[in-house]
LOZATI-546828 format. One record per residue (C-alpha): z, x negated, y; residue number from 1. Coordinates in nm, 2 decimals, padded with zeros to 4 digits. Example, Ala and Ser with C-alpha at 12.3 -4.5 7.8 and 13.67 -1.06 7.14 Angstrom:
MIMI|zz|xx|yy|nr
MIMI|00.78|-01.23|-00.45|1
MIMI|00.71|-01.37|-00.11|2
//
This chain:
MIMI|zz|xx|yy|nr
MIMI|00.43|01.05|-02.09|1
MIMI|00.35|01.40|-02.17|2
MIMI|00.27|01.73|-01.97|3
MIMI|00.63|01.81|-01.94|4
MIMI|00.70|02.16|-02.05|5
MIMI|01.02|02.22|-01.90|6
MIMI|01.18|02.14|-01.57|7
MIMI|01.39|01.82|-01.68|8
MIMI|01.02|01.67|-01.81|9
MIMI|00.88|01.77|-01.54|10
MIMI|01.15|01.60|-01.29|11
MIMI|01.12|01.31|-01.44|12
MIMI|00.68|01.29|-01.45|13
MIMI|00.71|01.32|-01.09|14
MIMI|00.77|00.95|-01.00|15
MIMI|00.70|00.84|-00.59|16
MIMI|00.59|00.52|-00.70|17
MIMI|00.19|00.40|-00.73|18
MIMI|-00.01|00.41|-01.08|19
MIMI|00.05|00.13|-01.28|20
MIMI|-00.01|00.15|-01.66|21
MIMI|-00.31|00.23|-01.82|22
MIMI|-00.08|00.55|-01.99|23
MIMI|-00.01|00.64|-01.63|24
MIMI|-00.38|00.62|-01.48|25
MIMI|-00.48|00.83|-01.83|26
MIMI|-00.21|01.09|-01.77|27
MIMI|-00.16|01.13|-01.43|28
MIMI|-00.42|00.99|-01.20|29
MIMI|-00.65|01.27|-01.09|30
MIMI|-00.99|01.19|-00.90|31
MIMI|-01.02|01.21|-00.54|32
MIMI|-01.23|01.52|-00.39|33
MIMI|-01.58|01.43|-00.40|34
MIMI|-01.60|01.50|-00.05|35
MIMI|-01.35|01.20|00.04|36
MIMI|-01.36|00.97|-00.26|37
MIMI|-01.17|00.68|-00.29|38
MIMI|-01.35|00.37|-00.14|39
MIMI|-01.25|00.15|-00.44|40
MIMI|-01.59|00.21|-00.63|41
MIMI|-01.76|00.11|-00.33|42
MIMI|-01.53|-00.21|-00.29|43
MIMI|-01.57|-00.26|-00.66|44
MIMI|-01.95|-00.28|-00.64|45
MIMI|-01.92|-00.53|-00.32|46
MIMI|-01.71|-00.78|-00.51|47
MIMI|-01.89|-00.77|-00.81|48
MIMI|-02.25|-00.82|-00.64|49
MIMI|-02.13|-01.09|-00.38|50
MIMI|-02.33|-01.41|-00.36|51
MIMI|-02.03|-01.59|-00.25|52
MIMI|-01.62|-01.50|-00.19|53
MIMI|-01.56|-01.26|00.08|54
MIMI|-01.23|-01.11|00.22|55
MIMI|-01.14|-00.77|00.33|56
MIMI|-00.90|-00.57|00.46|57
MIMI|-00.73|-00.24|00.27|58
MIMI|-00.56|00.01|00.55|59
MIMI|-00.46|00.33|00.50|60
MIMI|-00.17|00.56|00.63|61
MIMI|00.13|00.54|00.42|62
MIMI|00.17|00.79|00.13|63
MIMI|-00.23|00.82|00.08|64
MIMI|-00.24|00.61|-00.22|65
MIMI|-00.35|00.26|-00.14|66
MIMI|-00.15|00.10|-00.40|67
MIMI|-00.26|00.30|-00.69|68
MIMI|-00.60|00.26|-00.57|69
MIMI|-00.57|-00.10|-00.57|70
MIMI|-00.41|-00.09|-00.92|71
MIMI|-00.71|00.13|-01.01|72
MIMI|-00.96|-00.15|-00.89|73
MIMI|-00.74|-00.43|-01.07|74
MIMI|-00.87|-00.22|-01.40|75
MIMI|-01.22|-00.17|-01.32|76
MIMI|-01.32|-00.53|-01.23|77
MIMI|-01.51|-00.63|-01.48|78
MIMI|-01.29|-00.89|-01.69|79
MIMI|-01.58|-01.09|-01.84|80
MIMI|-01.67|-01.25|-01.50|81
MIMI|-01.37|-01.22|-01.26|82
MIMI|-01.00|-01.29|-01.30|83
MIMI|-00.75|-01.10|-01.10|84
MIMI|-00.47|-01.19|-00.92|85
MIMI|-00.28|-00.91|-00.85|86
MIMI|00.03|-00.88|-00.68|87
MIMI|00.31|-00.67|-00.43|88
MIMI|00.41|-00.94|-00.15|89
MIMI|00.72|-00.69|-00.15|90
MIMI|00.83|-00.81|-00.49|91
MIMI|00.82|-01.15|-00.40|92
MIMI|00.91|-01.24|-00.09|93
MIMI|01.16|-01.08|00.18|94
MIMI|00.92|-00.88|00.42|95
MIMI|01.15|-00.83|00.71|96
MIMI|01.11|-01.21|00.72|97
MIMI|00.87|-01.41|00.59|98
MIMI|00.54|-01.59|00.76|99
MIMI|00.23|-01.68|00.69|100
MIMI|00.35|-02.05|00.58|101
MIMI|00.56|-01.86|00.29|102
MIMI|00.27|-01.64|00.21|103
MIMI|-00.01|-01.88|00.17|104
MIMI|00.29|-02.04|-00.07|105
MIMI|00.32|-01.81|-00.30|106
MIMI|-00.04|-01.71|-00.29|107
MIMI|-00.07|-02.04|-00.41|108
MIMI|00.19|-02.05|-00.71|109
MIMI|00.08|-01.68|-00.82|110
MIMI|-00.28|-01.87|-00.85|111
MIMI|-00.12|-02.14|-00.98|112
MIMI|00.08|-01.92|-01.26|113
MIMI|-00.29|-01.78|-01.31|114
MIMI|-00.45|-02.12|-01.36|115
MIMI|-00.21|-02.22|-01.66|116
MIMI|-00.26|-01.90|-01.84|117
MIMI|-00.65|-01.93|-01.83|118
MIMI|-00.77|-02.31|-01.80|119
MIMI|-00.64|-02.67|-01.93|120
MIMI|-00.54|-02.78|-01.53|121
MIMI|-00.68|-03.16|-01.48|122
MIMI|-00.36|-03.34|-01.53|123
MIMI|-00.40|-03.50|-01.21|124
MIMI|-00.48|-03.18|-00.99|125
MIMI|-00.17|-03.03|-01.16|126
MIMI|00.06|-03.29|-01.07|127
MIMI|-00.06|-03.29|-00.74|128
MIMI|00.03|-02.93|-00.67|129
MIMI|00.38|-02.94|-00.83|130
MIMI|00.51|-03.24|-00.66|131
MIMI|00.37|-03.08|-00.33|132
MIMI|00.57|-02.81|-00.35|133
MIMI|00.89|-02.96|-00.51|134
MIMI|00.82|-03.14|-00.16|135
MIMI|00.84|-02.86|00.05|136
MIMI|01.12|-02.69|-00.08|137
MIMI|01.27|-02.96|-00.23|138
MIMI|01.32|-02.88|-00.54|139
MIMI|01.45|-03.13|-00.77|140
MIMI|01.28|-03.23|-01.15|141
MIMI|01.62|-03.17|-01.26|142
MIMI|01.60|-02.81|-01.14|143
MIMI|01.27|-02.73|-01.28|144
MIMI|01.41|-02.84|-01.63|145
MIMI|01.72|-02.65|-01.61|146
MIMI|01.57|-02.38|-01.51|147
MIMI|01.25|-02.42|-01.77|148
MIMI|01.52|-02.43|-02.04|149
MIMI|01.60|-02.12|-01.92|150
MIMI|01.25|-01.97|-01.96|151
MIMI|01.19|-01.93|-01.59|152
MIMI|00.85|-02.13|-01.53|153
MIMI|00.80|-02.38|-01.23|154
MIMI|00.59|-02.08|-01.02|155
MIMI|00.86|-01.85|-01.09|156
MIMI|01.14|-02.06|-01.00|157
MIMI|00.95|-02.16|-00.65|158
MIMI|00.88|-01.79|-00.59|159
MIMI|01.27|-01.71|-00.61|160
MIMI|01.39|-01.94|-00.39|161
MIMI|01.09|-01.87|-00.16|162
MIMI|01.26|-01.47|-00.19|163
MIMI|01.61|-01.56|-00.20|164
MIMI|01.75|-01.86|00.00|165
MIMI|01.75|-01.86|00.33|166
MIMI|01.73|-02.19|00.30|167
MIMI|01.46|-02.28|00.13|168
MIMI|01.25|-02.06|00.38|169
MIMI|01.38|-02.35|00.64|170
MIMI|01.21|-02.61|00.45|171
MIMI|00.92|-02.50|00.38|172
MIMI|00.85|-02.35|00.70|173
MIMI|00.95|-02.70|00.86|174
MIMI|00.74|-02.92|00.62|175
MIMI|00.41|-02.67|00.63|176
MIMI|00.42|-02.68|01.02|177
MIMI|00.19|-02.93|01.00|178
MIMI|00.09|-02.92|00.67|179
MIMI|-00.06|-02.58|00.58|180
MIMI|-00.41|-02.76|00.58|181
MIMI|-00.30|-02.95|00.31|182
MIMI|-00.15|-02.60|00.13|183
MIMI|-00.47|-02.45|00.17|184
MIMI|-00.68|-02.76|00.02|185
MIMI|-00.47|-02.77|-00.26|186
MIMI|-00.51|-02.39|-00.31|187
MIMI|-00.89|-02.42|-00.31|188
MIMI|-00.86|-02.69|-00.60|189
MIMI|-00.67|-02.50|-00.81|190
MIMI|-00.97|-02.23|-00.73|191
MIMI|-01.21|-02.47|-00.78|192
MIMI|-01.03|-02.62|-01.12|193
MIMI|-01.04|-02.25|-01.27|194
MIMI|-01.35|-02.10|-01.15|195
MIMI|-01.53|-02.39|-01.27|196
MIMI|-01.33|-02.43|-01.59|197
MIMI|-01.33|-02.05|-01.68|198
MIMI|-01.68|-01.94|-01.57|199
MIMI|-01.50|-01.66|-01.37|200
MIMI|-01.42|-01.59|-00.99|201
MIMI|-01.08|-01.52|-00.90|202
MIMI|-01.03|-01.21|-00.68|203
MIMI|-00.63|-01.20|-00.51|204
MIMI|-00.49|-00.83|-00.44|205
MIMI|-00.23|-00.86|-00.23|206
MIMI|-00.01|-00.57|-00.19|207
MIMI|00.22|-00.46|00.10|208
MIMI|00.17|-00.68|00.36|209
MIMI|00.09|-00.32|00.51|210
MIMI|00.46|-00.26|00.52|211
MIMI|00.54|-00.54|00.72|212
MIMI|00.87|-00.44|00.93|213
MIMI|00.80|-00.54|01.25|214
MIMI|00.55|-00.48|01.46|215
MIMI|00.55|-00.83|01.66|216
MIMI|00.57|-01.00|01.27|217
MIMI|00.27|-00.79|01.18|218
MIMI|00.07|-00.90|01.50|219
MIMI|00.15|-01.28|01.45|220
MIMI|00.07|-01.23|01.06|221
MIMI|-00.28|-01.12|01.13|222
MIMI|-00.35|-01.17|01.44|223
MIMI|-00.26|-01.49|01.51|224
MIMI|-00.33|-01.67|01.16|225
MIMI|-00.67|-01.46|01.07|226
MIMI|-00.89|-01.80|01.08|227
MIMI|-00.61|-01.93|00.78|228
MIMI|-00.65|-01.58|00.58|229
MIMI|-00.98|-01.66|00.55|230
MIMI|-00.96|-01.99|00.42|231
MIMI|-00.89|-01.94|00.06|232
MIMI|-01.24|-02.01|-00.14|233
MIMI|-01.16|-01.71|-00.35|234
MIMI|-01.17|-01.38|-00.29|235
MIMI|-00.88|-01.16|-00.13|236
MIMI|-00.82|-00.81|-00.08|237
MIMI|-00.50|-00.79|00.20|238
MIMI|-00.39|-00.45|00.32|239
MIMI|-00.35|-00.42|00.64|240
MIMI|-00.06|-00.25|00.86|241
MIMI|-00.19|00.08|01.02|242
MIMI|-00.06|00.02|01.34|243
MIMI|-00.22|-00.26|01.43|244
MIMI|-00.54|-00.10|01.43|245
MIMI|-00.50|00.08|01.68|246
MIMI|-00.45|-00.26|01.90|247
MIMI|-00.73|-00.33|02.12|248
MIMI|-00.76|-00.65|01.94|249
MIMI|-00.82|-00.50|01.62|250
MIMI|-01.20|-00.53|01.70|251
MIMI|-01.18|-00.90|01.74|252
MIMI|-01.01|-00.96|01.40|253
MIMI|-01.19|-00.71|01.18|254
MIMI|-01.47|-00.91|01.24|255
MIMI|-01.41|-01.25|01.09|256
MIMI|-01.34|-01.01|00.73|257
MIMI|-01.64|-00.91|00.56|258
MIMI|-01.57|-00.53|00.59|259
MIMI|-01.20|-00.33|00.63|260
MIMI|-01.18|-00.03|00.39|261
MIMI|-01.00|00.31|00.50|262
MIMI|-00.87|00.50|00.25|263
MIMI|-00.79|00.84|00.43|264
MIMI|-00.59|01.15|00.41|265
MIMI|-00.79|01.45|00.34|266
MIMI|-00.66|01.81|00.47|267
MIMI|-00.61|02.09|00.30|268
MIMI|-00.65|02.29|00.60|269
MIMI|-00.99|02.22|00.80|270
MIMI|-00.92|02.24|01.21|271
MIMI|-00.96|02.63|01.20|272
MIMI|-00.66|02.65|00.96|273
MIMI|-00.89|02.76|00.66|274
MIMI|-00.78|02.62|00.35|275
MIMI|-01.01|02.36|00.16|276
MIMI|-01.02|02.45|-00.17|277
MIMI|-01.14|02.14|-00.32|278
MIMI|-00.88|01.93|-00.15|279
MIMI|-00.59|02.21|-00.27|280
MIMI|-00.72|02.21|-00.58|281
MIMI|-00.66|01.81|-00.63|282
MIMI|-00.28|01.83|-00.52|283
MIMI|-00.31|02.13|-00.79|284
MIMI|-00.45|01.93|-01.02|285
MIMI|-00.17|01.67|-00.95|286
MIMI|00.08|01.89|-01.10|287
MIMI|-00.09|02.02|-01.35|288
MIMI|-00.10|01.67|-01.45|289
MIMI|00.22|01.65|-01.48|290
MIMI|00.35|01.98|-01.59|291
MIMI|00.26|02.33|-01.75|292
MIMI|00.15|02.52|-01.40|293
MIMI|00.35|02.82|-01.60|294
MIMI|00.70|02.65|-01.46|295
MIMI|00.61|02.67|-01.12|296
MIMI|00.54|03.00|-00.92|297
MIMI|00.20|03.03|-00.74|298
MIMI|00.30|03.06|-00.43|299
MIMI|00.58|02.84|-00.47|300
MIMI|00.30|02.59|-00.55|301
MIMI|00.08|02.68|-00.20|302
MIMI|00.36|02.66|-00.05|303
MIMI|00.41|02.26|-00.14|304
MIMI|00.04|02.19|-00.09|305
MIMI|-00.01|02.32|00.24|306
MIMI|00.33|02.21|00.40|307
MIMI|00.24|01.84|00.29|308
MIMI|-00.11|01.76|00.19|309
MIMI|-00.01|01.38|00.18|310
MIMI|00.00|01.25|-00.18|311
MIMI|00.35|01.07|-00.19|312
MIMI|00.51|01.34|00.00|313
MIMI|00.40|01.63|-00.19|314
MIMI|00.50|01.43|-00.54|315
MIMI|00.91|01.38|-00.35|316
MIMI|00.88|01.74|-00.26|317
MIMI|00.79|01.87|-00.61|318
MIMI|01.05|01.63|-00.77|319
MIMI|01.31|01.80|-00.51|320
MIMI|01.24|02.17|-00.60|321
MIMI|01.23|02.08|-00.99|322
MIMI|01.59|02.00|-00.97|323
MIMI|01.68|02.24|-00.76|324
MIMI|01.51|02.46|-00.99|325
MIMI|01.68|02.34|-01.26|326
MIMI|02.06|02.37|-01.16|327
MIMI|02.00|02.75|-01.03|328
MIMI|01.94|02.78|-01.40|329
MIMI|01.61|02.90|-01.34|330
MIMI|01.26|02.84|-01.61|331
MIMI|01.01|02.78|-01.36|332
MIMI|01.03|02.68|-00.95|333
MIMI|01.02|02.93|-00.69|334
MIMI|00.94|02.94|-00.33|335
MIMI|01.30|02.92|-00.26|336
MIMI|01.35|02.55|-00.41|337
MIMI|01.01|02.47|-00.26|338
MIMI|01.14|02.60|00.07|339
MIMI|01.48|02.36|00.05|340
MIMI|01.26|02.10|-00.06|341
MIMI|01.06|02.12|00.25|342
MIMI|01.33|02.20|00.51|343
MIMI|01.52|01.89|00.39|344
MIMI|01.19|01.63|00.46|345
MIMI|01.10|01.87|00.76|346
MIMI|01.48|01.76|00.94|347
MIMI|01.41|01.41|00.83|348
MIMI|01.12|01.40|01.08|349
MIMI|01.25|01.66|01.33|350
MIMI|01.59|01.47|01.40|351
MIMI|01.36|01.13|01.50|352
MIMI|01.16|01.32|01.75|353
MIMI|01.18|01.27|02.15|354
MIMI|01.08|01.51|02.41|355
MIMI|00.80|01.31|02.43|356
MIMI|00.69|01.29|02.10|357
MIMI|00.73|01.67|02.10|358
MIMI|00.50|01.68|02.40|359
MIMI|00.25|01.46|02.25|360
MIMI|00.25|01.67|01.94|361
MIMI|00.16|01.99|02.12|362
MIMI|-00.11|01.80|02.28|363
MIMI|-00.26|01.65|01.95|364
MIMI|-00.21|02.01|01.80|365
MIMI|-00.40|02.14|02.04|366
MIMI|-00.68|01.90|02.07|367
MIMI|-00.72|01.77|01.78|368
MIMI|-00.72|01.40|01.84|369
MIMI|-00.44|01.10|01.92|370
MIMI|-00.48|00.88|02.23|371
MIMI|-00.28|00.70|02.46|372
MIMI|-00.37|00.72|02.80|373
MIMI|-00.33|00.31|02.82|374
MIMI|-00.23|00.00|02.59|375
MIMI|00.11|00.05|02.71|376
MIMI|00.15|00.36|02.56|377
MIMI|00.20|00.33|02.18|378
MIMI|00.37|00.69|02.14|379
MIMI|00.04|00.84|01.92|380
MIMI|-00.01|00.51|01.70|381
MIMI|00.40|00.59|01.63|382
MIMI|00.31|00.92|01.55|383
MIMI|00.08|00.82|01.37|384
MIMI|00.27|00.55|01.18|385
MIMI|00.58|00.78|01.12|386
MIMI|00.31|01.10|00.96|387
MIMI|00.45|01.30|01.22|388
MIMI|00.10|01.33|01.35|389
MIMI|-00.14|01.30|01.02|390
MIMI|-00.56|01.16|01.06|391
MIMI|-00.76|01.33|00.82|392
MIMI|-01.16|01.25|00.71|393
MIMI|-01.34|01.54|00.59|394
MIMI|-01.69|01.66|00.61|395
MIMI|-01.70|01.69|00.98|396
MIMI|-01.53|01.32|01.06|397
MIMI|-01.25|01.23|01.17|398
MIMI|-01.00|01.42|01.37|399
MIMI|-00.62|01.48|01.36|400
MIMI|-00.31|01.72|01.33|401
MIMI|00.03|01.70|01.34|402
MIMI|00.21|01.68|01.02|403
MIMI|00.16|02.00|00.84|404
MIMI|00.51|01.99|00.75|405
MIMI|00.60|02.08|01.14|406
MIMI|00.44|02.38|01.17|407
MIMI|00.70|02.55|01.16|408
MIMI|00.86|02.38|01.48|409
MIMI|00.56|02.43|01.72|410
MIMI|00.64|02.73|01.85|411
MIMI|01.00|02.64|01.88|412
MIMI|00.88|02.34|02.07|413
MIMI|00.63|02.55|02.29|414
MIMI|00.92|02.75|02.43|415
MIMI|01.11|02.46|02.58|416
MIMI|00.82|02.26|02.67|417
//
């Protein structure tokens, strides 16, 4: 993945989707400001120095970068003592429905999938597990050797059906009713069976459960099952939905984790409006990344920093102007594709706002800060939730703005209010 040197190359480098590879991280990832690093390192350093398992929880708002940050973590464990377990809970399961019976499933088969690729399983404690869940979602022998034949293994073929059928989910949330004890215990064998077999701890990433859809799924999730979350003798990294902690019952939760982690947006304008130059020059650096800075015009480029200053935003703006640029049969992006770029994403958000979300943005613009007045109010945390209104961290805490992107529309909105 080379610097792309011409608009079509450069379209194409500018990918909304997390870090993966090691090619990507070595092309494309760029450090965070010193100022605001990434936690990670810190996290890192706390896993690899912990006398026993611990859990935590990941938050951050969406389009800050948690997922290439966890990727990023994934690579720096060190290998000769830990194993990782990494994967999206999106990818596997149907997030608009799905529990924590179906979760603690396939966290079990993705350590199970883990366990054959690393240790000789006792053939006992192996048995044990696979006819436990052939029980639950009663699967048949005959289907895991049709299916085997097929090369899709006996964790693979559970996680599917777990995805896919509707009614699989029926039996398996039935049977683990009053069975997700005995889940769990056979979840810490297989731990047990590979920790002690490997010499290595296992450390679990899980990925999305932050983008849980509904808000009442999100609270039973978490708050309602954290004493099972816990359980696993391994240990587990679960981001955490935004929203939720901004519940009064957050502080109850947080607790029973060893620490939760915030990964923040930083601003490229401080409260006064000045710009920070180390935070503009890492979206800078994000294109340059990506693509010769000659095929963009400089204030083209300012102009796309300072009307996002969110990482996945700014990356779909820049791959909107490229095109643009490209089919007015221009050699480098001007403020005018920028500018269509930006009023496109800047309807996207004006067309969901209320009167009283306008309100409430005037008020956050002017103070600085999001609260509802009581626990009944939830109109800041959906601000907050949508990016309409943005938290930062930066050298003088934390405070926040409305989206940078709607900056345009204040004074607009000041006039009817």
């Amino acid at each position: 993945m080379p610097k792309a040197t011409n608009l079509i190359g450069a379209y194409n480098n500018f990918v909304v989707e997390p870090l993966k590879t090691e090619e990507e991280f070595r092309d494309f990832y760029v450090e965070r400001p010193k100022r605001t690093p990434s936690p990670i390192e810190e996290l890192k350093d706390r896993i690899e120095n912990a006398e026993s398992a611990k859990k935590y929880i990941f938050l951050g708002f969406r389009g800050c970068g948690k997922s290439t940050e966890l990727n990023r973590l994934s690579r720096l464990i060190d290998k000769e003592h830990f194993i990782i377990v990494s994967y999206s809970i999106r990818e596997e399961l149907d997030v608009s429905d799905f529990d924590f019976r179906d979760f603690f499933a396939s966290m079990a088969l993705k350590i199970y999938e883990t366990a054959e690729k690393e240790v000789d399983l006792e053939t006992d404690i192996e048995e044990d597990f696979r006819e436990f869940m052939m029980h639950i979602t009663k699967v048949s022998e005959e289907d895991v050797t049709r299916y085997s034949e097929t090369g899709i293994s006996f964790s693979k073929l559970i996680l599917l059906k777990l995805g896919r059928e509707a009614k699989t989910w029926e039996y398996v949330r039935k049977e683990l009713e009053t069975k997700i004890s005995d889940l769990i215990e056979k979840l810490n064998w297989l731990i047990l069976e590979v920790e002690s077999k490997s010499t290595k701890r296992i450390v679990v990433i899980v990925d999305d459960l932050d983008k849980l859809a509904r808000g009442e799924q999100a609270e039973n999730f978490f708050y309602k099952n954290y004493g099972l979350l816990i359980q696993p003798n391994c240990f587990v990294i679960y981001t955490f939905p935004i929203p939720l902690a901004f519940n009064p019952y957050y502080e109850n939760v947080r607790h029973a984790f060893d620490v939760d982690i915030i990964l923040p947006h930083f601003p490229v304008r401080d409260g006064e409006k000045r710009i920070n130059e180390e935070n503009f020059s890492f979206f800078k650096g994000i294109v340059g990344k990506r693509m010769d800075l000659g095929l963009i015009e400089e204030e083209a480029l300012k102009d796309a920093i300072l009307s996002t200053g969110k990482i996945s935003e700014f990356i779909s703006v820049m791959k909107d102007a490229t095109i643009k640029a490209y089919r007015n049969e221009r050699t480098k992006i001007t403020q005018e594709e920028v500018g269509k770029a930006l009023e496109k994403l800047r309807r996207t958000y004006d067309r969901t706002l209320t009167e009283a979300h306008k309100k409430r943005l005037l008020e956050i613009y002017e103070k600085k800060e999001a609260r509802d007045e009581n626990t009944s109010d939830s109109t800041s945390r959906d601000l907050l939730f949508s990016l309409t209104a943005v938290e930062y961290e930066d050298e003088e805490g934390w405070w926040c703005d409305i989206n940078p992107l709607l900056m345009p529309l204040v004074e607009k909105w000041k006039q009817a209010d």
